[in-house]
C-alpha positions in Angstrom: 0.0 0.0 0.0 1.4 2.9 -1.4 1.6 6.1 1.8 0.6 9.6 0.5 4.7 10.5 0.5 5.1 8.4 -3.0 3.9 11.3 -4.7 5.3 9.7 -8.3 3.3 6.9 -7.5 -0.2 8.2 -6.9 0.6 10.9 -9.5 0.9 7.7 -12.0 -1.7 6.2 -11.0 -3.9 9.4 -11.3 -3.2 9.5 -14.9 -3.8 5.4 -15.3 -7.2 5.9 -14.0 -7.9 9.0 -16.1 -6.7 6.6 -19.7 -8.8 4.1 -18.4 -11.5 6.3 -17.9 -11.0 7.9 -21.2 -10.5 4.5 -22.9 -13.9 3.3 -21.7 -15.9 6.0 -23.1 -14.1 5.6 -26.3 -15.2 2.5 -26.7 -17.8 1.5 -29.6 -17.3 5.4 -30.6 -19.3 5.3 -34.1 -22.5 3.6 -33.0 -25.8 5.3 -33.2 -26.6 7.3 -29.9 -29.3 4.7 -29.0 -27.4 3.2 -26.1 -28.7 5.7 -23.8 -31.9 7.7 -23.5 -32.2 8.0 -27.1 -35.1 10.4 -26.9 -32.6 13.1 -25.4 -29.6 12.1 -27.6 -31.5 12.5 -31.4 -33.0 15.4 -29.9 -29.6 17.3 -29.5 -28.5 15.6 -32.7 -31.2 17.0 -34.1 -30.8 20.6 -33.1 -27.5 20.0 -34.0 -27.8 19.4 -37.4 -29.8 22.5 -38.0 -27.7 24.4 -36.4 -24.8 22.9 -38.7 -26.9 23.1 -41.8 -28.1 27.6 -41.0 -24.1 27.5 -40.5 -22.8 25.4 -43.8 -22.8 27.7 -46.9 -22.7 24.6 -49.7 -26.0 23.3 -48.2 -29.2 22.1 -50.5 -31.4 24.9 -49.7 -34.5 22.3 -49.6 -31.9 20.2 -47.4 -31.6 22.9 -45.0 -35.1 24.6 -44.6 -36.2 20.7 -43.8 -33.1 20.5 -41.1 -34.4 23.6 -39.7 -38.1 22.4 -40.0 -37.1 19.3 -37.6 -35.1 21.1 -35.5 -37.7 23.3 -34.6 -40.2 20.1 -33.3 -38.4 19.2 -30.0 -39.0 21.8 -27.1 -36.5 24.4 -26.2 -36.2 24.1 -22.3 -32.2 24.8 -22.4 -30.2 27.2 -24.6 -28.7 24.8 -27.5 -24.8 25.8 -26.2 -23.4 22.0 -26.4 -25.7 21.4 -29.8 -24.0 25.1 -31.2 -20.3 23.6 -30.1 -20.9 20.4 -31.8 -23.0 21.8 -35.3 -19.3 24.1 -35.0 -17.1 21.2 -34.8 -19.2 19.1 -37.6 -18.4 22.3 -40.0 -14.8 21.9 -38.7 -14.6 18.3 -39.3 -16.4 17.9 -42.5 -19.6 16.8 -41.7 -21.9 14.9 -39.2 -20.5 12.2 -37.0 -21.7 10.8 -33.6 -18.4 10.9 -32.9 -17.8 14.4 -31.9 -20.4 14.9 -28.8 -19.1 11.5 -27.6 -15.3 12.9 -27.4 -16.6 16.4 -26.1 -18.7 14.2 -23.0 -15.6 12.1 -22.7 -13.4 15.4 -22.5 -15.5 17.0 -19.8 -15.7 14.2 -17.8 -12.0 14.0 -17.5 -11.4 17.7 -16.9 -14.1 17.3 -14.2 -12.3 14.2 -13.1 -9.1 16.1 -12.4 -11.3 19.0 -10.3 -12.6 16.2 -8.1 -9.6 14.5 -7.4 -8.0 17.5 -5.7 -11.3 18.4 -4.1 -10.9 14.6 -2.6 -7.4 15.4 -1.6 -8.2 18.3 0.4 -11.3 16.8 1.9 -9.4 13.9 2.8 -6.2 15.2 3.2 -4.7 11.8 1.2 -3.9 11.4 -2.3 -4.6 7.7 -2.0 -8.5 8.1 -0.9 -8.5 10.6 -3.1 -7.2 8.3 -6.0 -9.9 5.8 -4.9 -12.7 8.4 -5.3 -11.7 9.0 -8.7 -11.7 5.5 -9.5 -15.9 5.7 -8.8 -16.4 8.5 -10.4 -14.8 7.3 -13.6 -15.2 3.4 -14.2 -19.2 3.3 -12.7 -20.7 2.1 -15.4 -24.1 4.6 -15.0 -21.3 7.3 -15.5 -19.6 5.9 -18.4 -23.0 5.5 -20.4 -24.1 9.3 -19.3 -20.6 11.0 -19.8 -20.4 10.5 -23.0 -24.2 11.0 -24.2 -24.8 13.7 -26.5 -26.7 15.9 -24.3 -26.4 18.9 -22.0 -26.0 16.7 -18.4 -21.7 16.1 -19.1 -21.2 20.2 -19.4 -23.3 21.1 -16.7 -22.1 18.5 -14.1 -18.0 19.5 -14.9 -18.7 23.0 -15.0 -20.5 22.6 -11.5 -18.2 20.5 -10.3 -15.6 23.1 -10.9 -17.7 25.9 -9.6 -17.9 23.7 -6.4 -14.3 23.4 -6.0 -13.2 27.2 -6.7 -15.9 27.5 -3.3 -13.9 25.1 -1.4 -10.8 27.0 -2.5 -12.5 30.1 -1.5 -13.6 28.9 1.9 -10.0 27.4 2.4 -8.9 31.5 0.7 -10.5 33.2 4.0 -8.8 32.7 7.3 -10.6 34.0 10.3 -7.6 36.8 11.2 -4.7 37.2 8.8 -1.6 38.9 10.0 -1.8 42.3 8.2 0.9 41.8 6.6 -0.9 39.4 4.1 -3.8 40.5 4.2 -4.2 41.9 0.7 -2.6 38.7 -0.6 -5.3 36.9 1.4 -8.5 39.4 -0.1 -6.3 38.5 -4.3 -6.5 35.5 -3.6 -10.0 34.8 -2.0 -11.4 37.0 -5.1 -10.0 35.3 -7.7 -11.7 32.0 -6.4 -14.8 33.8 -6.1 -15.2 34.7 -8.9 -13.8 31.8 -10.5 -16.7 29.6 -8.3 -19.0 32.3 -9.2 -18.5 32.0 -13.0 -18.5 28.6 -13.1 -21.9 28.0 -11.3 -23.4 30.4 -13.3 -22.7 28.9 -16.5 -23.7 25.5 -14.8 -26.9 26.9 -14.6 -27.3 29.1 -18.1 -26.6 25.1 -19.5 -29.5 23.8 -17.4 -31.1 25.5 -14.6 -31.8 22.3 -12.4 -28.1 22.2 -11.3 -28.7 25.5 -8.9 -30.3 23.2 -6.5 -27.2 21.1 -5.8 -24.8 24.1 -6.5 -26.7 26.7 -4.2 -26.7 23.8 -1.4 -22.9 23.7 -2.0 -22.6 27.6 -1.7 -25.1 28.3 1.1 -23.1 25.7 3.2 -19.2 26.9 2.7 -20.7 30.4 3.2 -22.5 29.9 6.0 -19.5 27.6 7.5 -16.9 30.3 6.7 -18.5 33.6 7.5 -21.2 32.6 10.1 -24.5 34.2 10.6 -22.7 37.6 9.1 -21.8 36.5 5.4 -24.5 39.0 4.6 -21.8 41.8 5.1 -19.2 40.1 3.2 -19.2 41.7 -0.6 -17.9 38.6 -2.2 -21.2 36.8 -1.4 -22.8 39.4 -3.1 -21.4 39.2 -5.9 -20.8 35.1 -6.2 -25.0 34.9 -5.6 -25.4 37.7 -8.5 -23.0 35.6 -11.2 -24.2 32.7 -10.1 -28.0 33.4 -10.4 -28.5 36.0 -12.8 -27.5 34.4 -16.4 -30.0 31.8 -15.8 -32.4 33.6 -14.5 -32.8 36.2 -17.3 -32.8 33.3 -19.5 -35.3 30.4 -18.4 -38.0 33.1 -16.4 -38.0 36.4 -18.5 -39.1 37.0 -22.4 -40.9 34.3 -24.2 -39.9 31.4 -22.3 -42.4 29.4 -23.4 -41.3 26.1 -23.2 -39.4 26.5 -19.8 -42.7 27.7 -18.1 -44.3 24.2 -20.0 -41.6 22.2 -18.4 -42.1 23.6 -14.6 -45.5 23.1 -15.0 -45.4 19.6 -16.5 -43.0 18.3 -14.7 -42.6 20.0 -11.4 -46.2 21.6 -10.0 -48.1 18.9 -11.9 -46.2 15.9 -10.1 -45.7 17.5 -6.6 -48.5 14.8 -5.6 -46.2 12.0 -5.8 -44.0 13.2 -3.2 -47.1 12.3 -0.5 -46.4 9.1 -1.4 -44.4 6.5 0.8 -44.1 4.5 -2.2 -42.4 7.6 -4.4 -39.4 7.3 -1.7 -38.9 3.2 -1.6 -38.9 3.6 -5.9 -36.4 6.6 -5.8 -34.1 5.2 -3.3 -34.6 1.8 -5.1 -33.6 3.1 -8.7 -30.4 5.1 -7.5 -29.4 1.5 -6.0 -29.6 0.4 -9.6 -27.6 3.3 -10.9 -25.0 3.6 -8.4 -25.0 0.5 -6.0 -26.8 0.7 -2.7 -24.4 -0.2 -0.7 -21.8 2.8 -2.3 -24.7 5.3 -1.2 -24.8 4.5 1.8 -21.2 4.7 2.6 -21.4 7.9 1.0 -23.5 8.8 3.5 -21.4 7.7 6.2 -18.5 9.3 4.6 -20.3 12.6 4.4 -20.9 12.3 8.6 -17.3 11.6 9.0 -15.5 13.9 7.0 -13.8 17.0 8.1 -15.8 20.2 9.7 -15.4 22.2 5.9 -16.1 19.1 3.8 -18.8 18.1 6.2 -20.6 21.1 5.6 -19.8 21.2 1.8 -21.0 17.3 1.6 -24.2 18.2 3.8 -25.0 21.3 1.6 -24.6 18.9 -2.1 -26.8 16.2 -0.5 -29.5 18.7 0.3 -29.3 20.5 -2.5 -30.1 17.2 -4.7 -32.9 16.1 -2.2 -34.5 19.6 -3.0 -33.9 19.1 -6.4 -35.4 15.4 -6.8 -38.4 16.5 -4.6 -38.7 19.0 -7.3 -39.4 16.5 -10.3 -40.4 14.0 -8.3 -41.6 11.3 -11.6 -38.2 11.9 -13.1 -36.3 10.4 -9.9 -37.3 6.8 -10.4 -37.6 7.2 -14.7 -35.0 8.9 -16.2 -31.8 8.1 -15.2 -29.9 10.9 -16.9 -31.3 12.9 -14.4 -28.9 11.5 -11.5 -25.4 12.2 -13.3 -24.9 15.1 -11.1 -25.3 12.6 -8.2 -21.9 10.6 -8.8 -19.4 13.5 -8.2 -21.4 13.7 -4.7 -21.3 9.9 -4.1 -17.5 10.0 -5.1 -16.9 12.8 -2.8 -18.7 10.8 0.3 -16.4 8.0 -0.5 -13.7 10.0 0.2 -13.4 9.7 4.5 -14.6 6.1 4.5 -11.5 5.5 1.9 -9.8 7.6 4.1 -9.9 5.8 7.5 -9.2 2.2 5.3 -5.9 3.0 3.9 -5.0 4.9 7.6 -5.6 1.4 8.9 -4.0 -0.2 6.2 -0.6 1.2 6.5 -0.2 -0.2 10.1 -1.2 -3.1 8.6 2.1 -6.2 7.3 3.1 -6.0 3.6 1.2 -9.1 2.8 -2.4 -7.7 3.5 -1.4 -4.3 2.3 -1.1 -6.2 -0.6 -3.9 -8.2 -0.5 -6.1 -5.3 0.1 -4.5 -3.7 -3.1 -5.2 -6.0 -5.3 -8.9 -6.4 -4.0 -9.6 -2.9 -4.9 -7.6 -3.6 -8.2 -10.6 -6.6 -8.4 -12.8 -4.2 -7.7 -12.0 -1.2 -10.2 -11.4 -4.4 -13.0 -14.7 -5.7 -12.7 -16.5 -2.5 -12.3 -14.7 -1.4 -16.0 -15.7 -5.0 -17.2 -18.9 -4.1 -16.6 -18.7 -0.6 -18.3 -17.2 -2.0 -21.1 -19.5 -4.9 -21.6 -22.7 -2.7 -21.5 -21.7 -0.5 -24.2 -20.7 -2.9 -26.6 -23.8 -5.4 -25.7 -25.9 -3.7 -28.4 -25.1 -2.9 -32.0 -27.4 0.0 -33.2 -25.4 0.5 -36.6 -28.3 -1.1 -38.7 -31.0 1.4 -37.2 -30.1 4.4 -39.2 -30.2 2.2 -42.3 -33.5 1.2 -41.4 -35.1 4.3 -40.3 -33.8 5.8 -44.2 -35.6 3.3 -45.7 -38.9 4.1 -43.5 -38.6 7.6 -44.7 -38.1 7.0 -48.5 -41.4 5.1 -48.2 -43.7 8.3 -47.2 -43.8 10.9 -50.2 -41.5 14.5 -49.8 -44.1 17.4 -48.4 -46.5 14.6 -46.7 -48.1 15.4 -43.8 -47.9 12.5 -41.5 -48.9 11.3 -38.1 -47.0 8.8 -36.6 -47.4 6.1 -33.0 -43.5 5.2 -33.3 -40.5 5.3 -31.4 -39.0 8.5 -29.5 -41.3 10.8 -30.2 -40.4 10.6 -34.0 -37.2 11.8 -33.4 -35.6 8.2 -34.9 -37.6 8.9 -38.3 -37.1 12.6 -38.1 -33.0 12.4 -37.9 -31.9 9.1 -40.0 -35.2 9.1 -42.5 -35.3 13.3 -43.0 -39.3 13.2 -42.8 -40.9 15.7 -40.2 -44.2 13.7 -38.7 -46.6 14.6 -35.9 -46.8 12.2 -32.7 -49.8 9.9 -32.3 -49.8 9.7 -28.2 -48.3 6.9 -26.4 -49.6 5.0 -23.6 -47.0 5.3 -21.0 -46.4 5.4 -17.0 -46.7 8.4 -17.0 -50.0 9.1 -18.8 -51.0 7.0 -15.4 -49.2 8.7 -13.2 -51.2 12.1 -14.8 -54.3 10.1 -14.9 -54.6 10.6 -18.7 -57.3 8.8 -20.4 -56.6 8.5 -24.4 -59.6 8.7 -26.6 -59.1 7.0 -30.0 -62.0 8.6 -31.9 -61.6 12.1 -30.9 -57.9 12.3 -30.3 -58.0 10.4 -34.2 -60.2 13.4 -35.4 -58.1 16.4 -33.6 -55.3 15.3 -34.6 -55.3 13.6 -38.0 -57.7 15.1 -40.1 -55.9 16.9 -42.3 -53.1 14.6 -42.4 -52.0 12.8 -45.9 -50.8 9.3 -43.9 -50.6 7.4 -40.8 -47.7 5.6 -40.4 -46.9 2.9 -37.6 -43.4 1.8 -36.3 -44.1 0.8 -32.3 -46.5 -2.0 -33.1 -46.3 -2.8 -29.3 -48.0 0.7 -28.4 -50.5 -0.2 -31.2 -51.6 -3.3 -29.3 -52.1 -1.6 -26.4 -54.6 1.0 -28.1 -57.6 -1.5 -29.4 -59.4 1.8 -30.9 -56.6 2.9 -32.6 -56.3 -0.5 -34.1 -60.1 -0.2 -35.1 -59.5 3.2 -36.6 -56.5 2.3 -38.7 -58.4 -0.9 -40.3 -60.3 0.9 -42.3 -57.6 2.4 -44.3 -55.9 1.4 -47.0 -52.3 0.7 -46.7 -50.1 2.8 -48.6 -46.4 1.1 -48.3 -45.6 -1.6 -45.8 -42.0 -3.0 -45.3 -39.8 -4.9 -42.3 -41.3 -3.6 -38.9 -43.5 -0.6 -40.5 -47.1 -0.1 -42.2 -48.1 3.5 -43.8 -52.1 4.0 -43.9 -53.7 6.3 -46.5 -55.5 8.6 -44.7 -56.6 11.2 -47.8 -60.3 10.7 -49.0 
């Protein structure tokens, strides 16, 4: 067992962990972006693309008025900052590939990466636990699968995770009575990590607002542990909350925001209900096991109880901050896993006393069980990027966007179509080029909402003045009998492997 004066050693094995972690999310590279939450992914990809397309001056004019046509069917509830970066990089690089947001996720992660492992060190005061927290954050295989997704989750979680560490710099930055003589080094110094902290955050939260929960938990506790019940007075507070808050506020609640104000009301007010429920609890607590292993949570937990006074409160203010924040979309806690990636760099972070007090033990310990105990965790962070690596190349999606071309060369150019098929369309809409209309799924969620779908008059609201009906999620049909009924007595205009089009014009 390696003690925290080897500093080659751990230095070494900081970068073997960060080429394994890299290596892992590099893995399978040019498959489709179906692995994970593909709803979210060919959203991004398509905003993406007409982003790319408004900024490519050889493009088909009809090519890019029906780019910008798609893009403009998924809701707008962030600004399009990692879709503008990657539409940049495509006209950069020559074209689309799946590629680029995948090595962007990847690069974020590890940036992020390095951020937490010093954060570790200083909570911990030990390289080694430190190293060891890393090692979670980077070879779980939840976080391997998310990093690298094409969507907004990898930016905002690094650039949080930075903000949160400039604040523990900052809170480290302010003594409680510096000799005079350094005084003004002290105020440089404390600044520059305020403001640092303070810009970080606040683009954290311009890239998706949901992350002030966990971030403004962070802040509240370091400020409240380092100034006390006077932090009012202190200017830098004053200015960190203004950075922090105000980019994301002008954009998600001022102007025409419509969209954003849809998604509060949707998502948030509408499912407060759950949150009376026992049950809601037992299923969120019961789905981060799945993500992140139960029992890793709740040594977390421990560690966060154990750590130092400053971590302690830092810990204490993350994990309230993401309570508040699942209590805030409660359905989305136990459905959409995606919505936890800000969770690991806390669970890495609680890690970081338990692995603390194990290797303080260890070193007392003879050679032959510091060795044993090293190559356990060696077992450990083996099996754990087994895992990682198995689940990403389990499925091969390389035939889908194949398949999804042919779908859209059977439905005529300027058709308007309805569709009951995967993703919200977004499948046919980014590999077959056809913009279509959603025919409504029956879900959990329409359950959870209490929605009752009906056939005939949802059929005549919605596709009446539509040229075709076309049906890819013959799963969803079976569960919607008067659908079925409807769509009988139309002729079928193309039919092929795994989807039937249905004349609907008179």
């Amino acid at each position: 067992m390696l003690s925290p004066s080897h500093s080659r050693a751990w230095r070494a094995l900081l970068f073997l962990l960060l080429a394994l972690g890299g290596f892992l999310r590099l893995l399978d590279l040019t498959d489709a972006p179906l692995d994970f939450h593909p709803t979210r992914q060919l959203r991004n990809s398509i905003i993406a693309r007409g982003i790319y397309y408004d900024l490519l001056p050889s493009a088909d004019p009809s090519a890019r008025a029906l780019a910008d046509s798609i893009a403009r069917v998924p809701a707008r509830y962030e600004p399009p900052i990692i879709e503008t970066l990657v539409a940049v990089t495509y006209l950069a690089g020559g074209g689309e590939s799946i590629v680029i947001p995948r090595l962007y996720g990847t690069l974020f992660w590890l940036l992020a990466g390095l951020c937490l492992y010093d954060l570790a060190r200083r909570i911990t005061n030990s390289p080694i636990a430190a190293l060891l927290c890393l090692a979670y954050f980077l070879v779980l295989p939840f976080a391997v699968q998310a990093s690298r997704s094409f969507q907004p989750d990898p930016l905002m979680t690094a650039s949080a995770l930075f903000g949160i560490y400039f604040l523990y710099r900052w809170s480290e930055s302010l003594p409680p009575d510096p000799p005079p003589a350094t005084r003004r080094s002290y105020l440089v110094s404390s600044w520059r990590y305020a403001l640092l902290a303070a810009l970080c955050i606040g683009f954290a939260a311009f890239v998706k607002i949901f992350i002030g929960f966990i971030a403004g938990g962070a802040a509240a506790a370091l400020t409240f542990f380092t100034l006390g019940k006077n932090f009012w007075r202190n200017k830098q507070v004053w200015v960190m909350a203004a950075v922090m808050i105000l980019p994301a506020l002008l954009f998600y609640f001022t102007g025409n925001r419509g969209n954003s104000t849809e998604y509060i009301t949707n998502w948030s007010l509408d499912m407060l209900k759950l949150i009376a429920s026992p049950d809601f609890y037992s299923k969120w607590l019961a789905f981060l096991g799945s993500l992140f292993g139960q029992t890793f949570i709740f040594l977390s937990l421990a560690g966060t109880l154990l750590a130092a006074p400053r971590g302690r409160a830092l810990l204490i203010g993350l994990w309230a901050g993401y309570l508040l924040y699942g209590l805030s979309v409660p359905f989305q806690m136990y459905t959409h896993s995606y919505y936890h990636i800000q969770l690991t760099p806390i669970l890495a972070l609680g890690l970081g006393p338990i692995a603390e007090a194990v290797t303080r033990r260890a070193v007392r310990e003879k050679r032959g069980w510091q060795a044993a105990l090293t190559l356990l965790v060696v077992a450990v962070i083996g099996f754990q990027s087994y895992v990682s690596r198995s689940v990403l190349l389990a499925e091969d999606f390389r035939a889908e966007p194949a398949y999804w071309k042919t779908v859209g060369e059977a439905i005529p150019e300027n058709a308007k179509v309805i569709a009951l098929t995967q993703d919200f369309g977004y499948r046919l809409m980014y590999y077959g080029w056809r913009r279509v209309d959603t025919w409504p799924l029956v879900s959990g969620l329409a359950d959870v909402r209490g929605n009752q779908l009906d056939a005939e008059k949802t059929f005549a609201e919605s596709a009446a003045h539509k040229d075709y009906f076309l049906v890819t999620s013959f799963n969803q049909l079976d569960k919607q009998p008067g659908l079925k009924k409807i769509l009988d007595a139309y002729p079928i205009a193309a039919e092929g492997d795994g989807f039937v089009l249905y004349d609907l014009k008179p």
